[in-house]
N, C-alpha and C positions, 0 to 999 in steps of 0.2 A: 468312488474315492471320498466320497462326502461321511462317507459311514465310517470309512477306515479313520479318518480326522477326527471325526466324534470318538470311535474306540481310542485313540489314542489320550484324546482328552476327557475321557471319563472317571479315570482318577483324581486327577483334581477337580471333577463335579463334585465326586461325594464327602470329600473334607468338608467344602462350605456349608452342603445339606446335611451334615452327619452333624457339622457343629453345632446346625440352629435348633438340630432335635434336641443335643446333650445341656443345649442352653433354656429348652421349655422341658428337659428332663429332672435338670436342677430345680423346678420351681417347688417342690415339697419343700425342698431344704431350706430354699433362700426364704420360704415362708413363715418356718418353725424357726428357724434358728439363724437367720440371715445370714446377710452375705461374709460376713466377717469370718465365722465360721468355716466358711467353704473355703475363704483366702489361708484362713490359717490349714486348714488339712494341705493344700498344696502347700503350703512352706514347708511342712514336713518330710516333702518328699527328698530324699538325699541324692546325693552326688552320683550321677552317671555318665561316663563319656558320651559325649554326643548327645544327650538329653537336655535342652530347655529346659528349665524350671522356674515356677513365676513365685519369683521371691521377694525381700521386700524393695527391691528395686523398681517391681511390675506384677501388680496383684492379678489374679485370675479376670478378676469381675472387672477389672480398671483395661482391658483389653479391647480396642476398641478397631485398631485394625489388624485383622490376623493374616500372616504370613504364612508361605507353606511348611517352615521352620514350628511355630505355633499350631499350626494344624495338628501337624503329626504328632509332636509332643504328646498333646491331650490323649491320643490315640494311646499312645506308651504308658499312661498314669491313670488316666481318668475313672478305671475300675478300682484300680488302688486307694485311690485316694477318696473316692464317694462310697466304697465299702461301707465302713462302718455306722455312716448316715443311712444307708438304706438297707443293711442287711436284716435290721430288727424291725423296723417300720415300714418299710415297703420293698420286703423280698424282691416280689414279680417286677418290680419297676427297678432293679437291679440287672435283673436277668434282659430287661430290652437295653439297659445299657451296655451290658454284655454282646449282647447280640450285633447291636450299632460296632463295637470296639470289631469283633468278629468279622461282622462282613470287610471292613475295610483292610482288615490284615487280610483276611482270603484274597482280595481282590488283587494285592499286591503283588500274591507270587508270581516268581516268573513262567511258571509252564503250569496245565492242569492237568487233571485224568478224572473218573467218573467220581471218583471219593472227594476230590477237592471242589468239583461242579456241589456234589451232595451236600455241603457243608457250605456252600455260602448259598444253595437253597434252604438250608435249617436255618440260618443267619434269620434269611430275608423272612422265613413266616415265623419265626420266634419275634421278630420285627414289628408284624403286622399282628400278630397275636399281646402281645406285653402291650403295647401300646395304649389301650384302654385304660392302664393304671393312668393315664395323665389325662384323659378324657376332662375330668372334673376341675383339672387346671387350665383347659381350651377358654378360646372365648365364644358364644354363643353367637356372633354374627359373625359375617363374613366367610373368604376360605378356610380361616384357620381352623372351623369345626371339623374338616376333614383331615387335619395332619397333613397339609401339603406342606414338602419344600422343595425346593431344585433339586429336578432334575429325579424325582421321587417316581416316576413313568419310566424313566430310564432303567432304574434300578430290577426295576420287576424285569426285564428284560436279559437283564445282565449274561443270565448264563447262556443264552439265545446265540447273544451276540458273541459270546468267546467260543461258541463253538465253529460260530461261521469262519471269526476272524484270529482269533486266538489270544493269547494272554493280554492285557488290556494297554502292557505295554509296548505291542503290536508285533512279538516274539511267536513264531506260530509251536505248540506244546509238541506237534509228532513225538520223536524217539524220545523227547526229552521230560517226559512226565513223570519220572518216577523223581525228582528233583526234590521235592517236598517232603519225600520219606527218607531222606539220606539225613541223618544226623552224628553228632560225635561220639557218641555211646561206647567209649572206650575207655579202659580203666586207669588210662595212664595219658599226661600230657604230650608223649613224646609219640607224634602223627605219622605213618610215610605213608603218603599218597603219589602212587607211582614214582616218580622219584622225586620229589621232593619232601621235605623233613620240617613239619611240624616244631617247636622244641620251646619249652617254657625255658625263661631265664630272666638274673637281676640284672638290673642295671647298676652304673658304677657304686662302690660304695660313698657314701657323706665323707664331706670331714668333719671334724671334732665343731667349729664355729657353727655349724648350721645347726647342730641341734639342739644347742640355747642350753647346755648345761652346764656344772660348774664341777669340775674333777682336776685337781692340782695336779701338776707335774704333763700332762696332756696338752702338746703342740695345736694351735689352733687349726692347721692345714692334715692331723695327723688325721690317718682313718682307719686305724688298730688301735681298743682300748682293750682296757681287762673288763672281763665279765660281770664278776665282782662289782666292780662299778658301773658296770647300766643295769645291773641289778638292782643295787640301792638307788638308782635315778627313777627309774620308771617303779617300782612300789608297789608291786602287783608279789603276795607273798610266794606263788608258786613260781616263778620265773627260774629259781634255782635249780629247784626239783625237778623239773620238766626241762632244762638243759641236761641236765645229768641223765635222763632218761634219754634224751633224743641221743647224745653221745653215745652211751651207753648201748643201744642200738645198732648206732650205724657200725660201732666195731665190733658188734656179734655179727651182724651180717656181711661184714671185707672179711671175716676169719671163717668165715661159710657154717655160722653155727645158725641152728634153729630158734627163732624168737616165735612163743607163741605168743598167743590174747591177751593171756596174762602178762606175760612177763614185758609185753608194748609197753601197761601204761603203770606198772608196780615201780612204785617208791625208791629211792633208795635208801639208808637209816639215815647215813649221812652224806650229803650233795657238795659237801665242801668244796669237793676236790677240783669239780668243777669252774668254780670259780677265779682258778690261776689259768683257767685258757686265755687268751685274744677272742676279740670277735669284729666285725667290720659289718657297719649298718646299711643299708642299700634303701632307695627311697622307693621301689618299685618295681613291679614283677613284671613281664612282659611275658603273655601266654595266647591263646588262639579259640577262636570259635568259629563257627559254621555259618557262614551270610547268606545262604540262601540268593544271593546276587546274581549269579550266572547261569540262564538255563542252561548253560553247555558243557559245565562244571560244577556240579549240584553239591562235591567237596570242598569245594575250596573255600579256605578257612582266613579271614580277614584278624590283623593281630588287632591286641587291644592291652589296654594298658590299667595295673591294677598297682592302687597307691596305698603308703603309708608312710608319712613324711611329715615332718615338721615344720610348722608355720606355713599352713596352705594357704595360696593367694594374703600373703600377709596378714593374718589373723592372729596369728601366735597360738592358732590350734593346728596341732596334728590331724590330719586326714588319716582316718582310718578305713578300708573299704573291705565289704565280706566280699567272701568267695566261696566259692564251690568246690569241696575235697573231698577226693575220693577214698573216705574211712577204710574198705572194703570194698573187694572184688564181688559185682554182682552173684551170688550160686555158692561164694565162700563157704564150706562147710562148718568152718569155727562159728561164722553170725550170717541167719540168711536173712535178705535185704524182705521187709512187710512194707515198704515204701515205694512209691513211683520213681524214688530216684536213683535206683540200682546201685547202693553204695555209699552215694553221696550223703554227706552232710554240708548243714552251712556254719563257716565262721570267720568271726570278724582277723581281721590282720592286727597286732600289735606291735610287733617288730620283723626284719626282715633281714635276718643275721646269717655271716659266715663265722662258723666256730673255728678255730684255728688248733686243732688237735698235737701240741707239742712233744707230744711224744709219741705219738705211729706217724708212719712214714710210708709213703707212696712207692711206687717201683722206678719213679725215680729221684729218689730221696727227698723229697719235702715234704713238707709234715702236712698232714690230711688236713683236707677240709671239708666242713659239711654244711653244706647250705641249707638255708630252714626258714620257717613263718613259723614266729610263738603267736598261737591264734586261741581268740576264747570259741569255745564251740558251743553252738545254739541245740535247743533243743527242738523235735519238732509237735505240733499240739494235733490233736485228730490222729493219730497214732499215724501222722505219715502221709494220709490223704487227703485229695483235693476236697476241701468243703463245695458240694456242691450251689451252693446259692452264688459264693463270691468267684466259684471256679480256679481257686487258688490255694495254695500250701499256704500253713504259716509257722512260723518259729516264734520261741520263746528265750528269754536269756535264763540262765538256770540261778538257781537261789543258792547261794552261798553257806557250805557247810566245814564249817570252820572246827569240825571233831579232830581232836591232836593223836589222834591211832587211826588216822586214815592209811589206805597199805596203797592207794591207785591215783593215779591224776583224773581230776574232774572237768571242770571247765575247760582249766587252760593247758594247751599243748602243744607241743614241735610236731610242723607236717612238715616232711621233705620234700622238696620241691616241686618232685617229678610227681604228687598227690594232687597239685593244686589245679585244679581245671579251666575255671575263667570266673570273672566278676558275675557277683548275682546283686540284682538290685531288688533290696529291702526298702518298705513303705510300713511308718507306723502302724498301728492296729487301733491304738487308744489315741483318742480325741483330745484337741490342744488341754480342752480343761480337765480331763483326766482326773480325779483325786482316790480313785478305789484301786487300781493295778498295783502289786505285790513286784510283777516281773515286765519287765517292756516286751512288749511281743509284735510281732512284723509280717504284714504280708510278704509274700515271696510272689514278687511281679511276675508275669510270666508273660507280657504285652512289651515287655522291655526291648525284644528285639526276635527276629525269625526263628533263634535257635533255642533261645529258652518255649517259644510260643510253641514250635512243633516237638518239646520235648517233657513238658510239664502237663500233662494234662491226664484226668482220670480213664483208665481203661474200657470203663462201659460210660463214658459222657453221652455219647450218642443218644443211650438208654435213660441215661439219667434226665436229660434234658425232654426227652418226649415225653416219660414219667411227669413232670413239671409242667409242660404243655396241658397234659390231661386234666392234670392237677387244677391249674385255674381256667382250665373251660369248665369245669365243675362247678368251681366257683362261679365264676360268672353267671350262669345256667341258677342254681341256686338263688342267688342275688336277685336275676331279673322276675 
């Protein structure tokens, strides 16, 4: 019974011992470039449900007693955010923070099988191998020259123990190990899992007061404006264009016509017409992702809530959050997917509007409506795949080409609803002091939470990471 109490609380051994490595992991950085630096990378980190972030209310370094709240966190960001500090000076001392992030998401799932054991035995001797990058920051007496911390004995044990006792949340794995391989890999929001129904949707539309603009003749309480005018409010030149396309669209596809590739995102000469619709702004999408929470239910999909709204927590800034759209059907024959994310791209949210089509009409009789996100679409860098060093995607915002005989939309565009899949949480790429970036570019977190973690990652990493193993025992070998 003693053992079983220890399995149970060995999860939260390794946060405390995981943190005190990431804290003698940091000392390159805090030493080049001090600690300010590092507070500033986490400030950068943006807005995720349920995610801590140490802002300027509570700087990383100024942390002095950490909760399980804080624990975790770091786990969610801490590759993100120390990327670009380590990725050009100290690769291999990247990859053991990696490894550290690793073992403790493995640890967490609820059920194993031989792949998942395998993989947080990679963790643990990517662990024990990376770790010599920090040797030269040890101190020369005492234990600290061997890298101890709690419960560091344990650790080596780990898969021992889950095979005796089982998942470490004392869940025993039997039938239910294939849990970890279940994810959402579907082209479309709308889910049925036996019988219950998935289904993306807005939330109510704003009224006119909340979003701080100034349009005559517009009741404060009202939440139907003309188009027209949140066109000229928000100032973004393609806003028109790209209504007129998304309308345009949706009523070739209720009259059952064929839209190809082209004709999605082709211009029209003139968008005017557009502009006499209605439209009604919504502050939020509400869609679904995979929690990974239930070994008994390895589907079930926890909702989550993706914003764009004005005047967040009183700031007088709008919240803007990306997401994840399904461009294209993975195998598509018009554009086949060279990317791990089978279709997807990422883009940010800019509005989140009901067109009000006044002149087609439903079957029964009211005049259509078509819901949409006008979103800017990122590009992505590495033609698509995971950089191995940082283990992650990343996007770029695209450069603005302002030629007056463009025939297609670029950037910015209407996804319908049913494209939009769940929030993706983006982390700077460039450093507070930055002064040479052209384009803002973003890691694409993949630590964020279980379903982005089991669903972003390179096909042959296995491969890649033992490649890299090799790679600096070589080195090392060399060296000594």
């Amino acid at each position: 019974m003693k053992m079983l109490d220890f399995m149970q609380d060995m999860l939260d051994d390794i946060y405390p011992g995981s943190r005190k490595t990431w804290d003698n992991s940091t000392t390159p950085v805090t030493q080049e470039s001090g600690s300010t630096q590092l507070n500033e990378r986490f400030r950068q980190v943006m807005h995720s449900t349920g995610l801590k972030r140490f802002n300027n209310k509570r700087a990383f370094t100024e942390v002095s007693q950490w909760t399980g709240t804080e624990q975790k966190a770091i786990i969610q960001q801490l590759v993100a955010v120390v990327s670009p500090l380590f990725v050009s000076k100290a690769p291999f001392a990247l990859h053991f923070i990696r490894a550290v992030c690793d073992l403790v998401t493995l640890a967490q799932y609820k059920s194993h099988d031989e792949d998942t054991l395998a993989y947080i035995q990679g963790a643990l001797e990517r662990m024990n191998v990376f770790k010599e990058e920090f040797r030269v920051y040890r101190r020369t007496l005492g234990e600290e020259k061997n890298f101890n911390y709690p419960k560091w004995h344990a650790l080596t044990h780990i898969i021992q123990d889950i095979r005796m006792y089982g998942a470490l949340d004392g869940i025993c794995t039997g039938a239910n190990s294939e849990a970890h391989h279940i994810t959402m890999s579907r082209p479309s929001t709308t889910v049925d899992i036996q019988d219950r129904t998935y289904s993306t949707r807005v939330t109510r539309p704003l009224p006119f007061r909340r979003l701080g603009w100034s349009i005559p003749g517009i009741q404060p309480h009202s939440t139907k404006l003309p188009l027209s005018e949140v066109a000229a409010n928000i100032a973004i030149s393609d806003f028109t264009h790209a209504a007129a396309v998304f309308v345009r669209n949706k009523r070739q596809a209720a009259a059952g016509q064929l839209i190809t590739s082209y004709d999605e995102d082709r211009l029209d000469v003139d968008p005017s017409w557009v502009g006499r619709m209605s439209v009604q702004i919504h502050p939020s999408i509400k869609c679904w992702r995979s929690s990974g929470k239930r070994h008994n239910d390895p589907e079930h999909c926890d909702e989550e809530v993706v914003r764009c709204a004005p005047n967040w927590q009183q700031t007088g800034l709008w919240r803007r959050d990306y997401v994840w759209v399904q461009e294209f059907e993975h195998g598509d024959n018009r554009r086949q997917s060279r990317t791990v994310t089978d279709g997807r791209v990422v883009a940010q949210l800019h509005l989140i509007l009901t067109i009000i089509d006044h002149t087609r009409y439903d079957k029964d009789g009211k005049h259509m409506a078509y819901i949409g996100a006008f979103s800017e679409v990122l590009l992505f860098n590495n033609n698509g795949q995971i950089d191995n060093t940082t283990g992650m995607l990343s996007v770029r915002r695209r450069a603005w080409n302002a030629a007056p005989k463009r025939r297609t939309l670029q950037a910015f565009k209407f996804y319908d609803l049913s494209t939009i899949i769940r929030p993706v949480h983006l982390v700077p790429r460039d450093l507070p002091d930055s002064t040479t970036r052209t384009t803002m570019s973003y890691y694409v977190n993949n630590y964020i939470d279980w379903d982005e973690y089991n669903r972003l990652y390179s096909p042959t990493f296995d491969i890649d990471l033992l490649r890299t193993l090799r790679e600096y025992r070589r080195k090392r070998t060399r060296n000594n």
